[in-house]
N, C-alpha and C positions, 0 to 999 in steps of 0.2 A: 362210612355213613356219618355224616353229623350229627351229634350229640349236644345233649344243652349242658349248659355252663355252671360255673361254681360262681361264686359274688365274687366282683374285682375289689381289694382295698388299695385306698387310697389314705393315704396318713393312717387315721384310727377309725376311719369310717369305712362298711362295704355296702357297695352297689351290684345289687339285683342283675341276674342279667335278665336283658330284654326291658331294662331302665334305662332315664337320665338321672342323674343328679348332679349338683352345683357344691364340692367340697373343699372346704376352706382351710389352709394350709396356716399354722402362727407363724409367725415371725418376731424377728426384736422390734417389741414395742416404740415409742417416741417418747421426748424426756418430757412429754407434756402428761405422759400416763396414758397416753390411747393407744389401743392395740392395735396393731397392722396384719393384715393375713394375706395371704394370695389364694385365688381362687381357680379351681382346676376342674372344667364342666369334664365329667366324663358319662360317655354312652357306650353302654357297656351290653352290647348285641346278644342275641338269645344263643347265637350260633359260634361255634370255634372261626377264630382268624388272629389275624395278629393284633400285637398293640399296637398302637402308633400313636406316639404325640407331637404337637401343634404348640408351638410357643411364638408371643413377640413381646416386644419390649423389653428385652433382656439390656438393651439401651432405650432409657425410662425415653427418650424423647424421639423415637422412631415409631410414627402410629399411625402409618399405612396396615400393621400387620394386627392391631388391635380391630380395624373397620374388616378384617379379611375372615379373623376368627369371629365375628358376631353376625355376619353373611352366611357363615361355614354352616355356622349352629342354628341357623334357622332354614338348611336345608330339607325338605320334606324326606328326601331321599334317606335320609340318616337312620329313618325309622324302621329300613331295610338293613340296617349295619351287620354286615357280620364282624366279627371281632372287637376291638374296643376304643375307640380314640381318646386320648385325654387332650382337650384343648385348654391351653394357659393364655390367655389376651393379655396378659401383664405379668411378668415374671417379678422385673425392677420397681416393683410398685411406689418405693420411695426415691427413685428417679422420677418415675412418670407423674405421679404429687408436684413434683420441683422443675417437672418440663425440661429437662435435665438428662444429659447423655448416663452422667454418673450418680453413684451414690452420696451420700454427705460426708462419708472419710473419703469423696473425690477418686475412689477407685473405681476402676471398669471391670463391670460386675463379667467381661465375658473375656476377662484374663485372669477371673478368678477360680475361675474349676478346676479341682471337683469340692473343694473348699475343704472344710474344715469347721466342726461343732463349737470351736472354742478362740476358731481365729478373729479377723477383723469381721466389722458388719457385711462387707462384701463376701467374704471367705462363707459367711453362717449363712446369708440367702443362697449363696450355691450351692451348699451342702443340703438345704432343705431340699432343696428343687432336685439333686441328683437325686438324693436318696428315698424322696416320695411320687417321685415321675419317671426321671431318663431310668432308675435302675428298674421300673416294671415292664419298660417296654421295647421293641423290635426293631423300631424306626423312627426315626424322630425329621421335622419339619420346623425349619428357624426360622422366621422373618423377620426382615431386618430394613433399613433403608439406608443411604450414605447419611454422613453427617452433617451438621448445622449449614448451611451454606455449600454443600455439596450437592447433585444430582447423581443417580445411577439409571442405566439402563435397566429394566428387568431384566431378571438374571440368575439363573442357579452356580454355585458354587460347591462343591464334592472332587473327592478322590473317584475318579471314576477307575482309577485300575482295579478298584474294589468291585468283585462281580455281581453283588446283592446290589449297589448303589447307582450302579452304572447306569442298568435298564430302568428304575426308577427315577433316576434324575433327568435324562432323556424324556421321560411320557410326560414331565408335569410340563414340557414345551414351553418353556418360558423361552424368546427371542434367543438366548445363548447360553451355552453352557461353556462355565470355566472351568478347566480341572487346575483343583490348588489343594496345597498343603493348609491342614488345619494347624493356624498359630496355637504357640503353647499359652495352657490355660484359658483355649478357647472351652467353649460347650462341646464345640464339634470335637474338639481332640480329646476334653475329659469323655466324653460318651464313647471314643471308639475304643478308647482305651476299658472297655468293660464290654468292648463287643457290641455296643449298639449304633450305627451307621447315621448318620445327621447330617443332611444337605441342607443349605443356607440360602433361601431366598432373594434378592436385594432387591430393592427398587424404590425409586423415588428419594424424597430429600427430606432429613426429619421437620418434625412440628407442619408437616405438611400431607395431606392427604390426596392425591394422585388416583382419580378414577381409573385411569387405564392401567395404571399399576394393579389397584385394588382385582381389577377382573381379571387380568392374568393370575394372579395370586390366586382367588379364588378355583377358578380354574383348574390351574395347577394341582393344589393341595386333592380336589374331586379326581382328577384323572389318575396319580396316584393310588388315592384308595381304590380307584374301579382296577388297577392290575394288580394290586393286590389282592381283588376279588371280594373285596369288602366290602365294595356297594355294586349294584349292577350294572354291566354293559352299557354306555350308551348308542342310541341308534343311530345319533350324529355321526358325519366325518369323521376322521378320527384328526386329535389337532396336529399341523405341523410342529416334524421334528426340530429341536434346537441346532443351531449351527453351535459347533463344538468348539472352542478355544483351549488350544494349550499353553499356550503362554499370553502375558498380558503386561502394560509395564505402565509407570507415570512417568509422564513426563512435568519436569519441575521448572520453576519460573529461575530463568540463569540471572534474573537479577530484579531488584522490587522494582515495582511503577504500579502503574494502573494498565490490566489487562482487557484487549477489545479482542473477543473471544471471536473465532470466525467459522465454526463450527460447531453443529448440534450434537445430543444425542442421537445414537443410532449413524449418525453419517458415515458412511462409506467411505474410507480415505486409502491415499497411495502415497507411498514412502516419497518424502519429500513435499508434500501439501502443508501448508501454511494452517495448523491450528487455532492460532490467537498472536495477536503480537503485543506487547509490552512497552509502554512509552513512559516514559518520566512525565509530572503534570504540564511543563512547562513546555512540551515537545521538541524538544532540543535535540532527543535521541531516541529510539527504538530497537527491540530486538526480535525477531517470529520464532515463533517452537514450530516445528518440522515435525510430523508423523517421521518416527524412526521405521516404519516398515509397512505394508500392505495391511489393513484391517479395519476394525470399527470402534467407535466411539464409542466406550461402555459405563461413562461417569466421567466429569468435570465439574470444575469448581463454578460460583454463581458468583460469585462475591468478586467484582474487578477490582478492588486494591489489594494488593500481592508483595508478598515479601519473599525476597531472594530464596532460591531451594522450596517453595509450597509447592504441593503437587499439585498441577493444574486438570491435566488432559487425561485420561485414563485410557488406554489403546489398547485393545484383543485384538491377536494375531489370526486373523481367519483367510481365506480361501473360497470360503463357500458363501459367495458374495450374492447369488439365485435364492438361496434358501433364506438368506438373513433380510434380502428383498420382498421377499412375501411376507414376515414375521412385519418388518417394519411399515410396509402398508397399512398394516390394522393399526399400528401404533402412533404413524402421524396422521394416520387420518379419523383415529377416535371411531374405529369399526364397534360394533358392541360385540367382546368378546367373552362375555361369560355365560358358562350354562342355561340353557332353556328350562331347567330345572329348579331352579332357585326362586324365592319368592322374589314378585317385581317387586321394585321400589324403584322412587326416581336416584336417577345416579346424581353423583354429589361435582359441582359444577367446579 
């Protein structure tokens, strides 16, 4: 029989259950004397379930996932929550100040985990963030987008030989699922390392906002909690499964030029098909990158001036070319794919 709850703490603050509240995490000030916090909405359900939280920005200039968690939290449905979510829209606050992948000691705040109280600036915001979010909770939710001049397919990323993660990364039905190892001194690898599971989002390109990304996202993060039973059933279809990638590889630019790139996102390729070809300015010479193998295009570069060894093409090994064909319909053809549940707003152009 369910039972009501104790208050969730959060740093030094507790939240009621069957509240929200908006609590504010310190951090190392700026040398100008202004304080910096992060801020961590949690809704903390009247009823037992899990924790779960929700982070982006962990690379201050990826802020598809900052538009994803401000959708989340104005979901009516939340008001039904069993259990507790903590949503973080800005982890990297003093990257995302600076529109900036990294921090100002130039470290990447998500090969700094699980950090350390007394290490560099990158090291003390991880340690916040582990030790006042990832260590209260069950399951975590990362989004993220490629880098500056990069695109990604939407995409989940998890160990799925892991059996609590497996069935959850499959339902949030993002286009593909990749099984990968979590780099060291990721988020994902410090959090499993304490036992709590964290699949990674990706989609879209930073400093850039990506409607279609935004509602799978959305999406996604909803369908999740509804198997975990934390918000209710919906009556809809249920959404198509992810086609599964186990392996994925880049393909690198074998020498500089200027790239005229000859496939999209999402396309469908066959070992041997002509990705991009690479020409010197003066066209005197050229070289094509080749799909090394059957699959799809899950992230490429944007930017056509290329220097020798840049990873250009992104390629997952798939098979399941029907299923990745329905996913990518809604996606080239801009279908509206987010919850009937959400409040409207006009989507962002």
């Amino acid at each position: 029989m369910a039972r009501h709850r104790q208050a969730f703490r959060v740093g030094r603050s507790d939240v009621a259950a069957g509240t929200r509240s908006t609590i504010t995490l310190e951090l190392p000030g700026l040398y100008t004397n202004d304080p910096v916090s992060m801020s961590v909405h949690v809704i903390h359900g009247k009823l037992d379930g899990p924790v779960v939280f929700v982070s982006a920005a962990v690379h201050g200039d990826e802020i598809n996932g900052v538009e994803i968690i401000r959708r989340l939290l104005r979901t009516p449905a939340l008001k039904r929550l069993r259990g507790t979510l903590l949503a973080v829209p800005i982890v990297n606050v003093f990257g995302f100040h600076n529109r900036s992948r990294y921090l100002p000691d130039r470290r990447d705040l998500n090969r700094s985990f699980p950090g350390s109280e007394s290490g560099s600036l990158a090291s003390r915001l991880g340690h916040v963030f582990m030790a006042d979010v990832v260590n209260g909770a069950d399951l975590g939710i990362d989004l993220h987008t490629a880098a500056i001049h990069r695109d990604n397919l939407p995409q989940i990323r998890a160990d799925i030989t892991d059996p609590i993660l497996q069935p959850l990364a499959k339902a949030f039905s993002a286009p593909v699922l990749l099984h990968s190892a979590a780099p060291p001194g990721s988020l994902r690898s410090a959090a499993a390392d304490i036992d709590v599971p964290v699949m990674v989002y990706e989609a879209g390109e930073a400093l850039r906002f990506d409607e279609l990304c935004i509602q799978f996202g959305v999406r996604g993060v909803i369908n999740v909690l509804r198997l975990l039973d934390m918000l209710p059933p919906s009556r809809r279809r249920p959404s198509k499964p992810s086609a599964v990638l186990r392996s994925s590889s880049w393909q690198r630019a074998p020498r500089s030029g200027i790239l005229r790139a000859q496939t999209r996102l999402g396309d469908l390729v066959g070992k041997g098909d002509t990705l991009g070809v690479i020409a010197d300015p003066n066209g005197d010479a050229e070289v094509a990158l080749e799909a090394p193998y059957d699959g799809v295009l899950i992230g490429r570069a944007n930017l056509p001036l290329v220097f020798e060894g840049e990873a250009l093409f992104h390629v997952g090994r798939t098979r399941q070319t029907s299923l990745l064909e329905q996913h990518l319909d809604a996606f080239s053809d801009g279908n509206d794919i987010a919850p009937p549940e959400l409040i409207e707003e006009p989507p962002i152009a």
